[in-house]
NUBAMI-634028 format. One record per residue (C-alpha): z, y, x; chain. Coordinates in Angstrom, 3 decimals, always signed. Layout:
NUBAMI-634028
Z  Y  X  A
...
//
This chain:
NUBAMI-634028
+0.000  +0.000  +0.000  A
-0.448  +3.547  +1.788  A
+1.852  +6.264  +2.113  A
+1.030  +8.314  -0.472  A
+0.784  +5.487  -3.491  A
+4.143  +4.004  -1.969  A
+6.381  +7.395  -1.826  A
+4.337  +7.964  -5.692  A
+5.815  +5.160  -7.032  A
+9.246  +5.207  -4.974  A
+10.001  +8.913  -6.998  A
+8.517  +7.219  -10.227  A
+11.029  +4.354  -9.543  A
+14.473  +7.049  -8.487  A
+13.733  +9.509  -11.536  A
+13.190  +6.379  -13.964  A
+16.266  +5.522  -12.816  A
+18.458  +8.967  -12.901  A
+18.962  +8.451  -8.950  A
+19.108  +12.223  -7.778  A
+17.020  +12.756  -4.614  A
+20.640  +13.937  -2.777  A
+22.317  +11.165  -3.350  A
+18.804  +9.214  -1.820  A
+18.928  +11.014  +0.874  A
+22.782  +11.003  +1.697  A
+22.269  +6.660  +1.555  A
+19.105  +7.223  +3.884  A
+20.176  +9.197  +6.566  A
+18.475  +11.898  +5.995  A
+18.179  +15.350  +5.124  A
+17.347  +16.148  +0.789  A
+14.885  +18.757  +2.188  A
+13.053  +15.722  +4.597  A
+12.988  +13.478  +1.479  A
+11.422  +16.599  -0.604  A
+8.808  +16.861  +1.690  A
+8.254  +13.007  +2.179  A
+8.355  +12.761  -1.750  A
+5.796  +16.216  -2.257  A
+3.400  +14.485  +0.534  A
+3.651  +17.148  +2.964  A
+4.832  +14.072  +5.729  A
+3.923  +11.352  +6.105  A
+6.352  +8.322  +5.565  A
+6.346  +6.066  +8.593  A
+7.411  +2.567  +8.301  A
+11.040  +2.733  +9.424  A
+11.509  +5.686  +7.031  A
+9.970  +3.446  +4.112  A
+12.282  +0.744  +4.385  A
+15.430  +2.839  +5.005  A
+14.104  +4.376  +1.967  A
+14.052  +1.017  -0.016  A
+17.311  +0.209  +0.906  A
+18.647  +3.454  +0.197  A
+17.324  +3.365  -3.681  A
+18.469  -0.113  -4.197  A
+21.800  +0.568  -2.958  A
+22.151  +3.145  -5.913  A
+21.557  +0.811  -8.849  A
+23.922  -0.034  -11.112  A
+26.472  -2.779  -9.484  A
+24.053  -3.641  -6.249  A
+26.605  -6.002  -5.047  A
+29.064  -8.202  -6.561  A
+31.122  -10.697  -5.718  A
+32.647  -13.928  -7.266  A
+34.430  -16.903  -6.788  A
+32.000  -20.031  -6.029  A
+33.452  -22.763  -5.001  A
+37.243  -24.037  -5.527  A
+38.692  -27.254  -3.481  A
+42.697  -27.423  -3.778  A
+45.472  -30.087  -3.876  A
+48.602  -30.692  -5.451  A
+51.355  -32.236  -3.503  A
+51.884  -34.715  -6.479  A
+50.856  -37.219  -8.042  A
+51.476  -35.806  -12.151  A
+47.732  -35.509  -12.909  A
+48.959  -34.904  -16.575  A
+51.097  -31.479  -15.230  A
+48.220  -30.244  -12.924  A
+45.974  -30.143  -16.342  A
+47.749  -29.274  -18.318  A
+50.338  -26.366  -16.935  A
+48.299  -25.672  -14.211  A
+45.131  -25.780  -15.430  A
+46.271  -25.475  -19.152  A
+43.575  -27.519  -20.652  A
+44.373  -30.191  -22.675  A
+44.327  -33.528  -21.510  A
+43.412  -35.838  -24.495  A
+39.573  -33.978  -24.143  A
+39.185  -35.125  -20.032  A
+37.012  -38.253  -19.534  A
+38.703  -40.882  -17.261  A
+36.252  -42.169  -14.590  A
+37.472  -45.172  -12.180  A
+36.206  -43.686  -9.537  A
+36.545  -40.706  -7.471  A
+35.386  -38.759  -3.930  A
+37.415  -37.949  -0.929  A
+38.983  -41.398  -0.960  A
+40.396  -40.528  -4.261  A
+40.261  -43.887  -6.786  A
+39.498  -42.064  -10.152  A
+39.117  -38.572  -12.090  A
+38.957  -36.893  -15.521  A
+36.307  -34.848  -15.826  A
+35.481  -32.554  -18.247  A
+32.093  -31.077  -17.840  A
+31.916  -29.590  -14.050  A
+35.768  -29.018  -13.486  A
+36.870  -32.297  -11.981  A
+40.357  -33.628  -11.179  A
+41.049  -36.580  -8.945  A
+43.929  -38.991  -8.659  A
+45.068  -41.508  -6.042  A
+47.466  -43.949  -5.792  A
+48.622  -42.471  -2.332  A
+51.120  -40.711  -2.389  A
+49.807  -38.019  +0.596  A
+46.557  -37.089  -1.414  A
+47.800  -35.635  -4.287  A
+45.731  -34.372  -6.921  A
+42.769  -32.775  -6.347  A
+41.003  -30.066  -8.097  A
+37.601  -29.773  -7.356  A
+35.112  -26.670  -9.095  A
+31.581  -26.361  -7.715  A
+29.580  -23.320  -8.775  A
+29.047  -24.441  -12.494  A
+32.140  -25.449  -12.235  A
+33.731  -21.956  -11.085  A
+31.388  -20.527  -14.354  A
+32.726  -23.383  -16.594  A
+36.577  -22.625  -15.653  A
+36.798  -18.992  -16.048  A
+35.297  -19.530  -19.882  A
+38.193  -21.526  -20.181  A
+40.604  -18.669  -18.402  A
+38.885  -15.707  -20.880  A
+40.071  -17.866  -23.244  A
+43.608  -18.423  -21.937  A
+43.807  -14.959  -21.034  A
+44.033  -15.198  -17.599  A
+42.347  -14.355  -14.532  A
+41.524  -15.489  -11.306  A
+44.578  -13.897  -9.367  A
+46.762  -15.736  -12.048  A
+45.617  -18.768  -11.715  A
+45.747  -18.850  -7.709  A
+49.197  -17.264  -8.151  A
+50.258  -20.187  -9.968  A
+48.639  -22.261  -7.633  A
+50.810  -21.186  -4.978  A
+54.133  -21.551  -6.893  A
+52.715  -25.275  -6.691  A
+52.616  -25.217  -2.932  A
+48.996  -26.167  -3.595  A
+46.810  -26.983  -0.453  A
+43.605  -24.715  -0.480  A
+40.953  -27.131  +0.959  A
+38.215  -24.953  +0.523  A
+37.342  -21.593  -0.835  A
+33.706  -20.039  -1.519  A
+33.336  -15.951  -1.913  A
+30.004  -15.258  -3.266  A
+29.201  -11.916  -2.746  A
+25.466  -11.751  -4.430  A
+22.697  -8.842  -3.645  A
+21.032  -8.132  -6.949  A
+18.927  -5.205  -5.461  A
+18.147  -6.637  -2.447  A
+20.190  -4.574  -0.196  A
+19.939  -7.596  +2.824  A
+16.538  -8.613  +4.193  A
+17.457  -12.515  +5.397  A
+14.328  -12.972  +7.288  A
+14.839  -9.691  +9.449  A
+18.554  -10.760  +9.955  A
+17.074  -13.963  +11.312  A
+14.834  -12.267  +13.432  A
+17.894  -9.484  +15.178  A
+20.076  -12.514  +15.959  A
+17.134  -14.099  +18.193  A
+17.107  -11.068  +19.627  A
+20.423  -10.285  +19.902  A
+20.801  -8.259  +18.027  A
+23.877  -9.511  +16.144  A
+27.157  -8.843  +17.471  A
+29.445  -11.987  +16.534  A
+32.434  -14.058  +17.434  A
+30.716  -16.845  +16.366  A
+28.413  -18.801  +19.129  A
+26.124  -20.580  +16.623  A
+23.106  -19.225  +14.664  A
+21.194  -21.799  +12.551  A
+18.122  -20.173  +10.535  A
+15.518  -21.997  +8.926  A
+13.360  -21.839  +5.522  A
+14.975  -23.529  +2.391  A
+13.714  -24.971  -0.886  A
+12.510  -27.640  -0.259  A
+10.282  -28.118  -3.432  A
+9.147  -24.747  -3.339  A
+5.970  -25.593  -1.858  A
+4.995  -27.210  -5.054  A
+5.331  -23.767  -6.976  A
+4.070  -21.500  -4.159  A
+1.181  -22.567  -2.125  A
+2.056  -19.925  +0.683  A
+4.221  -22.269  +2.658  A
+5.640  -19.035  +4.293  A
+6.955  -17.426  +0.588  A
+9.941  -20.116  +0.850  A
+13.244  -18.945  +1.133  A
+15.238  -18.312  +4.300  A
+18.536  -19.180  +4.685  A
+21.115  -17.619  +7.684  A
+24.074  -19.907  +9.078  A
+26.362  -17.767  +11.454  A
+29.547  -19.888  +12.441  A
+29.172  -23.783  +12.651  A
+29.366  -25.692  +9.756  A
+32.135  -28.185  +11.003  A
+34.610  -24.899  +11.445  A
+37.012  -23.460  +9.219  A
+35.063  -20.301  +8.357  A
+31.373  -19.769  +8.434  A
+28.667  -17.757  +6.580  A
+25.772  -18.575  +4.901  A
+23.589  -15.894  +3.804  A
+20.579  -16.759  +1.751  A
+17.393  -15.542  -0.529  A
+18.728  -17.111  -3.869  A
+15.962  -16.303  -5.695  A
+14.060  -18.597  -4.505  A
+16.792  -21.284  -5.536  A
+15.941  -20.013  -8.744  A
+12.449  -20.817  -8.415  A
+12.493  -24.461  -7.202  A
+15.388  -25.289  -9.764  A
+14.277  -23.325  -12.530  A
+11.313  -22.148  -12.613  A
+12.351  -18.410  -12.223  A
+9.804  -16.293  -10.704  A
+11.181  -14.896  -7.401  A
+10.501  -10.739  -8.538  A
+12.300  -12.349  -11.787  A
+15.428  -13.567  -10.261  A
+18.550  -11.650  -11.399  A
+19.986  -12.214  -7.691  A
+17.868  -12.292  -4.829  A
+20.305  -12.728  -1.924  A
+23.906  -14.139  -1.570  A
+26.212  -13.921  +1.189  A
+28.506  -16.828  +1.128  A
+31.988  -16.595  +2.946  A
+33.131  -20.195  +3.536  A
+36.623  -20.724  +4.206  A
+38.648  -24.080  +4.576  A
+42.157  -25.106  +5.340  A
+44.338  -22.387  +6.327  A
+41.414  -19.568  +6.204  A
+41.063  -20.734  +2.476  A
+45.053  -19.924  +2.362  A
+45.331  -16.837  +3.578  A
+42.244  -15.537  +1.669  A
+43.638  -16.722  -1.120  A
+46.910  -15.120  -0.408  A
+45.338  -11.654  +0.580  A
+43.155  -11.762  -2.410  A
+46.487  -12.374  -5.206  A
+48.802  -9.978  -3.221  A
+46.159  -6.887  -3.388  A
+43.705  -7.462  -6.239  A
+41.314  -6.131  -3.474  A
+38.492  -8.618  -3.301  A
+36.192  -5.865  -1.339  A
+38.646  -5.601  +1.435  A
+39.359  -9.269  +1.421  A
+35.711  -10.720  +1.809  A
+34.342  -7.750  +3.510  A
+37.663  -7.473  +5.754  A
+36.956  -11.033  +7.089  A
+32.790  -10.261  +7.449  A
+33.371  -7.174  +9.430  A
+36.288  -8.768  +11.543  A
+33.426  -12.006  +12.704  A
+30.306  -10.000  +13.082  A
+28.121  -7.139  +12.304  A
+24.283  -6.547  +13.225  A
+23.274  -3.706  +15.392  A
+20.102  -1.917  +16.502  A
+19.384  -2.615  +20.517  A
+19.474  +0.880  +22.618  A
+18.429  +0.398  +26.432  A
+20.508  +2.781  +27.343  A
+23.803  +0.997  +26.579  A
+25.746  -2.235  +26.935  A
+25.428  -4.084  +23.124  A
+29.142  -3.607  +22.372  A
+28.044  +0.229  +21.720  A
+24.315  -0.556  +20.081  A
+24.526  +1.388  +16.733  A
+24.810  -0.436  +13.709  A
+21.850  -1.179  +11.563  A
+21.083  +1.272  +8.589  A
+20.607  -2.045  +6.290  A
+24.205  -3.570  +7.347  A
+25.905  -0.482  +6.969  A
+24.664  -0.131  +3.431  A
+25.125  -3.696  +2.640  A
+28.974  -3.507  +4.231  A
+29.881  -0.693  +2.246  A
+28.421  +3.079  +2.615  A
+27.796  +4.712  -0.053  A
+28.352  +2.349  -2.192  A
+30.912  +1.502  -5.159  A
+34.092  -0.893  -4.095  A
+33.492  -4.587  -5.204  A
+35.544  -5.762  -8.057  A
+36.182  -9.859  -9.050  A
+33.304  -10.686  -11.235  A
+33.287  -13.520  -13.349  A
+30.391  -15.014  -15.287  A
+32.018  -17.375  -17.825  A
+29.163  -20.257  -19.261  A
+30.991  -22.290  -21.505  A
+30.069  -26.145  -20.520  A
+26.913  -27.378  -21.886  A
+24.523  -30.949  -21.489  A
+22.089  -28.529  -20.127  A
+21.904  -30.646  -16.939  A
+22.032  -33.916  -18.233  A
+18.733  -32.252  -21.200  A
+16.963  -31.024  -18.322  A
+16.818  -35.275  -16.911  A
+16.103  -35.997  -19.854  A
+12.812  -33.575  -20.729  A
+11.632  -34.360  -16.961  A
+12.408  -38.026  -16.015  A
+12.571  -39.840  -19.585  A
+11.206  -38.074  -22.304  A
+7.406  -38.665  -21.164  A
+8.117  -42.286  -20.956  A
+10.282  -42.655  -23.820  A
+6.854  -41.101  -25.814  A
+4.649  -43.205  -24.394  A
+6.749  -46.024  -25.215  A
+7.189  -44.854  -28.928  A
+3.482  -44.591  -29.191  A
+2.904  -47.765  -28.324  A
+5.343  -49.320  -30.934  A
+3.346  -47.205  -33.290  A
+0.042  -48.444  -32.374  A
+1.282  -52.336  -31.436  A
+3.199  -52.549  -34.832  A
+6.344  -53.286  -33.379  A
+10.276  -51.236  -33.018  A
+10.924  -52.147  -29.582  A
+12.672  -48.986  -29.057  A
+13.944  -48.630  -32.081  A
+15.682  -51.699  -31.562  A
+16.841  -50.767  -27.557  A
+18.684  -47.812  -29.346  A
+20.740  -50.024  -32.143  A
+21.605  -52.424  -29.821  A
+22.511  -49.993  -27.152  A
+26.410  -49.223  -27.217  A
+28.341  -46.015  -26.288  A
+30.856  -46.215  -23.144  A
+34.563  -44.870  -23.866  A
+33.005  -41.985  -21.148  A
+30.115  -40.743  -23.682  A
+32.112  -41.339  -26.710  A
+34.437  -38.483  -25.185  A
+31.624  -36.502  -23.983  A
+30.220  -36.264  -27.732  A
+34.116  -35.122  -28.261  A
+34.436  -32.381  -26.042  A
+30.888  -31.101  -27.058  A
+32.489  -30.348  -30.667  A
+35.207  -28.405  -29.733  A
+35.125  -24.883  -29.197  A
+36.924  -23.077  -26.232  A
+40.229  -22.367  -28.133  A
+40.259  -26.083  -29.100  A
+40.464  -26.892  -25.253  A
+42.716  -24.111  -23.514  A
+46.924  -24.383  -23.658  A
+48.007  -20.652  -24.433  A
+51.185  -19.447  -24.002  A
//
């Protein structure tokens, strides 16, 4: 696109949005009279100007950034499954399905949806709450309905002397503040300052190629840290998760990036701990990203401790921009994975199969289904589809 199309549709883009050019310009870098010029074509807008630019106007949409909790791996010192659900979790117990087996060397769990609980006949496991990202969505529809939050339920958590296994903050880029591949690109060249010694980049969804035929369009994802440690990040183009799971189109995508702070053991504690005792979650996750690395712009002329930081991190860690509250995004549990098996592995079979009975004469299937009996486990599945959210939660 050239200059003077781009900086015509930027200003069509800022006033559409009630940005003011000032407050452009003060996220920028530069000065409201440059970016009067710049927007009135009298200069020209050179490349580093256009993305700083970019950045600057996406910073300034409504809630660029936030941040959420996205993964959840604690347990109990005991072995009272029935009191973790119930007073811990407040659910009610008679609407978990028991399973006879479990992960972790736990033997069995009760399940209900994505929020798992597992139980061992040794004494040192525990119980074991486990909440993947569904599962994270799932449980805080069950604490809007409790009336609780997150900083509750971690508080009571840690009246349990729970163990914090793992924690997940999410923070996710919904203007595309962060530019993954260009991150990738300054840490081969060094340009990212970090405690951490490892750097693992590499392009990510692995299916994409069947939606995209430019091999290059999948998304990048960032490790900084090592996996096998106790903290770690993982930064990441969701979007294009969206894509290969979904079906989203990538400019569709309600988040395009996350930044994923991954904490285990006693990191997991204490971010825990720092997030219930201040109700700050902005100076919790971005406390711990600042403290383990930031990304700078090489300068010749000095040693890399004093290389200025780059205009795109210091927007993305936090100038000029609103402080990050605790979002949730409550989904109330659904089949929606278990439909979405269904419509892609066995429904086409299943119809050709049906056709066939029509055309042969014969109820082959119809018969496979009356002779087919329900387990205990989908009997309470069908159970805990009928209920509503109230019908589930223990209030006080």
């Amino acid at each position: 696109m050239e200059n003077n199309e781009w900086i015509w549709h930027f200003r069509e883009e800022r006033e559409r949005n009630g940005i003011s050019r000032k407050a452009v310009a003060a996220v920028a870098g530069i000065s409201r009279e440059y970016l009067c010029r710049l927007e009135t074509g009298k200069l020209p807008v050179t490349d580093k100007t256009r993305k700083r630019l970019a950045a600057a106007l996406k910073t300034l949409y409504p809630d660029p950034l936030n941040l959420m909790i996205d993964y959840v791996r604690i347990r109990f010192p005991t072995m009272d499954a029935r009191h973790i659900i119930e007073d811990v979790l407040r659910l009610k117990m008679k609407y978990m399905a028991q399973e006879d087996h479990g992960l972790y060397s736990y033997s069995s769990m009760y399940v209900l949806g994505d929020v798992v609980v597992m139980t061992s006949p040794k004494e040192e496991n525990g119980v074991l709450l486990e909440l993947k990202g569904k599962g994270c969505r799932q449980f805080e529809a069950y604490l809007d309905g409790q009336q609780r939050s997150w900083y509750e339920f971690f508080r009571q958590c840690l009246d349990e002397d729970a163990v914090f296994k793992r924690i997940d903050l999410a923070v996710n880029d919904r203007a595309g503040i962060l530019d993954i591949p260009y991150l990738c690109d300054k840490c081969d060249r060094g340009e990212c300052i970090s405690v951490f010694r490892s750097f693992k980049a590499y392009r990510t969804g692995g299916l994409a190629h069947l939606r995209e035929e430019n091999k290059e369009s999948m998304g990048a994802t960032l490790y900084i840290g090592s996996m096998q440690s106790d903290l770690y990040f993982c930064i990441y183009e969701k979007a294009y998760e969206q894509l290969v799971k979904k079906g989203i189109p990538v400019e569709d995508a309600e988040i395009k990036n996350r930044f994923e702070i991954r904490l285990k053991n006693e990191r997991a504690y204490f971010a825990v701990y720092d997030l219930v005792s201040n109700e700050s979650p902005e100076d919790t996750a971005f406390g711990i990203i600042n403290r383990y690395v930031r990304f700078v712009d090489r300068d010749s002329r000095k040693s890399p401790e004093d290389w200025p930081l780059n205009h795109m991190w210091s927007v993305f860690i936090g100038e000029h921009r609103d402080r990050l509250k605790l979002t949730t995004d409550p989904e109330p549990y659904s089949l929606e994975k278990t439909l979405n098996w269904l419509s892609h592995q066995v429904a086409p079979s299943w119809k050709m199969l049906l056709e066939l009975d029509r055309k042969c004469g014969t109820n082959i299937m119809e018969e496979m289904l009356a002779a087919t009996e329900l387990a205990d486990k989908h009997r309470k599945i069908i159970e805990q589809q009928l209920q509503e959210i109230g019908d589930v939660v223990i209030t006080e």
